[in-house]
C-alpha positions, 0 to 999 in steps of 0.5 A, a space after each residue: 190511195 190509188 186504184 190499180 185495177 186494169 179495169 173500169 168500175 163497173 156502171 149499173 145498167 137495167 136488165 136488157 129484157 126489161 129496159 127493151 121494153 121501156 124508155 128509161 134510161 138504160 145506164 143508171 150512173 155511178 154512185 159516191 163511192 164508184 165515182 171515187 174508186 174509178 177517179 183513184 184510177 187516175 194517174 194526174 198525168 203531167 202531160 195529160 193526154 187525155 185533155 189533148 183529145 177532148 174537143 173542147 179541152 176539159 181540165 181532165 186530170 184536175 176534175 178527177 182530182 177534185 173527185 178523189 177529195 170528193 169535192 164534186 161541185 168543184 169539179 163540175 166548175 172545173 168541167 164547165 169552165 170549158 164545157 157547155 153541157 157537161 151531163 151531155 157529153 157525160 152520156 153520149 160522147 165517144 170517149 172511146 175515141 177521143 180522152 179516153 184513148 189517149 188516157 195513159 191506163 189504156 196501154 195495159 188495161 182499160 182507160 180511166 171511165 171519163 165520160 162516166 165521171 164527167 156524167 157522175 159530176 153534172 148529175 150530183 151537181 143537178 141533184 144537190 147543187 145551187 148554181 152561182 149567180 154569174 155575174 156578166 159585163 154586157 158590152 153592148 154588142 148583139 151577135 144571132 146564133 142560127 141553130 139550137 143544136 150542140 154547136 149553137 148552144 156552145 157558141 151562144 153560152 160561150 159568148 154570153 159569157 163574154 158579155 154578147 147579147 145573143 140571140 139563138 133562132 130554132 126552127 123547132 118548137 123547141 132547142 137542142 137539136 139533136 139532143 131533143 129530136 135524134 139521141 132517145 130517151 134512154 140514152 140521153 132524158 130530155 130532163 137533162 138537156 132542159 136542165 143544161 139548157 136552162 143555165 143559157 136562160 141564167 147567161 141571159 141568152 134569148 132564144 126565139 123558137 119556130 123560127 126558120 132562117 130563110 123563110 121568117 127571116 133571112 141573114 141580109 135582115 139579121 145584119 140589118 136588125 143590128 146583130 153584128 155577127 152570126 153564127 150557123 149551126 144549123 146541122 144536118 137534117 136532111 135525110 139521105 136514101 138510098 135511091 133504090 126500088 120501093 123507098 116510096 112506099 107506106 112502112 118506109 122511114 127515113 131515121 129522121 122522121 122516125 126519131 122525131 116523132 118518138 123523141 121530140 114529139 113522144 109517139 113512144 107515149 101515145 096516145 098521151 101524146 098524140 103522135 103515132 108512129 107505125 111501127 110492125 112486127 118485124 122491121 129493118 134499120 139500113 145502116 152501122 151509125 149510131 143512129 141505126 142502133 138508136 132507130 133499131 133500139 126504138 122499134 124493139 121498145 115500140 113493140 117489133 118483135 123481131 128488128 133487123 140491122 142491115 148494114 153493107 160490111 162486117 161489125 169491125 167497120 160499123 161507125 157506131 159505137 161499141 157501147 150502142 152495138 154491145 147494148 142493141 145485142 143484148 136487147 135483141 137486136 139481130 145483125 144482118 152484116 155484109 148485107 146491102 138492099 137492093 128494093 123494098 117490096 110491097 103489097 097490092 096495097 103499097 105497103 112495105 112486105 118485105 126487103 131483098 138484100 145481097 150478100 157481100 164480102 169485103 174486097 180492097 180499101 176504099 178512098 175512106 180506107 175502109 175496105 169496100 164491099 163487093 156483091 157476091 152473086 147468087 145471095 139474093 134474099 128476102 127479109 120478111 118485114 114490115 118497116 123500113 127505116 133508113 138511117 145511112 146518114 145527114 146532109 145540112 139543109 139547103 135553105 140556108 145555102 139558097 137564100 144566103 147571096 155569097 155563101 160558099 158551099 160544097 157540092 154536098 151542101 156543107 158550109 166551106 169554113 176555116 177549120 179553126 175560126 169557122 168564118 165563112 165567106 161573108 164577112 162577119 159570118 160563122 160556121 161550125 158543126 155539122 152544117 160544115 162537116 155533115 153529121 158528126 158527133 155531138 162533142 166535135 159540133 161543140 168544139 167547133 162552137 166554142 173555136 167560132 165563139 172565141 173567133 167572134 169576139 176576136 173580130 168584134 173587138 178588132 172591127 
């Protein structure tokens, strides 16, 4: 029977003054009987918008469906016929901005909750669920995948299950690039990233960790250890600042350093783990992403009783995701908005004591469209804080650039890559995520894997 209701069915979450204090996750998921009630909001449109703004086109209606009948290990066969890492995306996509804005039910209510049904699916199935042996055709040919991050798992599964032996080369100790050393614990456990990652193992993909492409190998010496293509999903991990006063002194993070060593190297568990992270009682996060919100979020559960997010326009222009923003509110979070830095203060003994910011006000569209922010004089402040971590964004690595002979980049050191295959401009090499586009979204650097694995084995069986 179908389900009528304008509005979602709610998800259970912790309480905001107990999870702020802990790293669990703060959604909890949907149960059976939610999972049904919101699939029956669906329509099974015949066009299906929804699937149209899925970067890696996810039979939408037909799981939904599935769902209704509660048939849901057939629905997560039925997501991850095109979808790498389904209990993923189910956490941190922004559907908001991708199927669920196009879902039909969204002209006069809110949309079908996709992403919560989609999370639903992948957990029943890793909770009650035996995968099916795949049985796959080797043909023989080897392909290296440069990058363990969303866009190099995508490619690589992709292309295992076209019979390619894959290898994935990680600089880290460990695979899942963002999904590891970036998104926190609570919104994305890392038992579930092992788990997803854990079916390229089951595809027969090898994965080689503390590996560097262009210090312990380079990809002359790919090519010429029989690997036929490569794939460069590298990402974006090189942190941008702001180049203002004070960025040098003790107490001063970039976002990057800060979450890889709360997530990936579980500082947040000192000393169990004996990674420490500095963290005062009152810290600024410079930045709107939803890195800033996941950096701001961190410092409140590390133990900062008050954390600011500084950010240069007002909350309609924050790229973050509503959810993120709504969630930092409720934990806590103070918005400093249409406040821009101009230096970081320090003590006789170089540690940060405090931030002077201005006051803005939006003044006409920039070449973004957004409206740019102008100073207004007179407004200069100090914030009285202890940390500052700068989260303003990622540009890709350029050792791959500098030790690459015949790679095209861009000024800001992005690969240059067809849109749609992610060639490059050396023959047989590939591109895709955000090494090409720079930071993006998990989803997007997954289509971007999955459109080059498709272009790879189209190459290798025309060469």
């Amino acid at each position: 029977m179908a389900n009528m209701s304008n509005e979602k069915v709610k998800m259970p979450e912790q309480a905001p003054e107990i999870r702020n204090k802990n790293f669990l996750e703060v959604s909890l998921g949907y149960t059976e009987e939610m999972a049904v009630e919101e699939a029956q909001r669906c329509l099974n449109c015949k066009h299906k918008p929804c699937v149209s703004g899925c970067p890696v086109s996810v039979k939408i209606p037909e799981f939904i469906k599935l769902i209704c009948e509660r048939k849901f290990e057939e629905a997560y066969y039925k997501i991850s016929e095109t979808n790498t890492l389904p209990a993923v995306c189910g956490r941190v996509c922004p559907q908001e901005n991708q199927c669920e804005k196009n879902c039909v039910r969204g002209i006069k209510g809110e949309p079908v909750a996709i992403g919560r049904l989609e999370r639903f699916v992948a957990d029943y199935f890793i909770k009650n669920c035996i995968p099916k042996k795949i049985k796959i055709n080797k043909n023989g040919k080897k392909v290296a995948v440069i990058g363990g991050g969303p866009s190099g798992l995508t490619c690589a599964g992709d292309l295992a299950k076209m019979g390619y032996d894959v290898t994935i080369f990680e600089a880290f100790h460990k695979v899942g690039g963002v999904l590891v050393y970036g998104i926190p614990e609570f919104r994305l456990p890392k038992d579930i990233v092992k788990t997803e990652i854990e079916k390229l193992y089951d595809h027969g993909v090898t994965i080689e960790t503390n590996t560097i492409i262009g210090k312990t190998l380079d990809i002359k010496e790919l090519f010429e250890d029989g690997f036929e293509a490569v794939f460069i999903g590298s990402g974006a991990g090189l942190p941008s600042f702001m180049k203002i006063e004070g960025e040098d002194l003790n107490g001063v993070y970039s976002s990057n350093e800060f979450l890889t060593r709360i997530n990936l190297m579980k500082a947040y568990k000192f000393p169990e783990y004996d990674t420490p992270v500095y963290v005062g009682k009152k810290v600024a996060v410079i930045g709107g992403g939803n890195v800033a919100m996941d950096a701001a979020r961190c410092a409140k559960r590390l133990g900062a009783e008050e954390v600011y997010v500084v950010y240069r326009r007002g909350e309609e222009e924050m790229p973050a995701r509503k959810e993120e923003v709504h969630h930092a509110k409720e934990e806590g979070i103070i918005f400093k908005l249409l406040t821009n830095p101009k230096r970081i203060t320090g003590d006789e003994n170089g540690w940060v004591n405090g931030l002077e910011c201005i006051q803005m006000e939006l003044g006409e569209p920039d070449s973004s469209g957004r409206r740019k922010p102008v100073e207004k004089k007179g407004t200069e402040h100090i914030l009285d804080v202890e940390n500052v971590i700068i989260a303003i964004g990622q540009t890709p690595n350029p050792l791959i650039k500098s030790t690459t002979e015949g790679l095209d980049t861009h000024k800001w050191g992005g690969i240059i890559a067809d849109e749609k295959t992610g060639a490059t401009s050396i023959k047989g090499v590939f591109a895709g995520g955000d090494a090409v586009t720079g930071a993006a979204t998990v989803i997007l650097a997954m289509g971007a894997g999955k459109a080059s694995a498709k272009a790879i084995d189209e190459y290798l069986k025309n060469k």
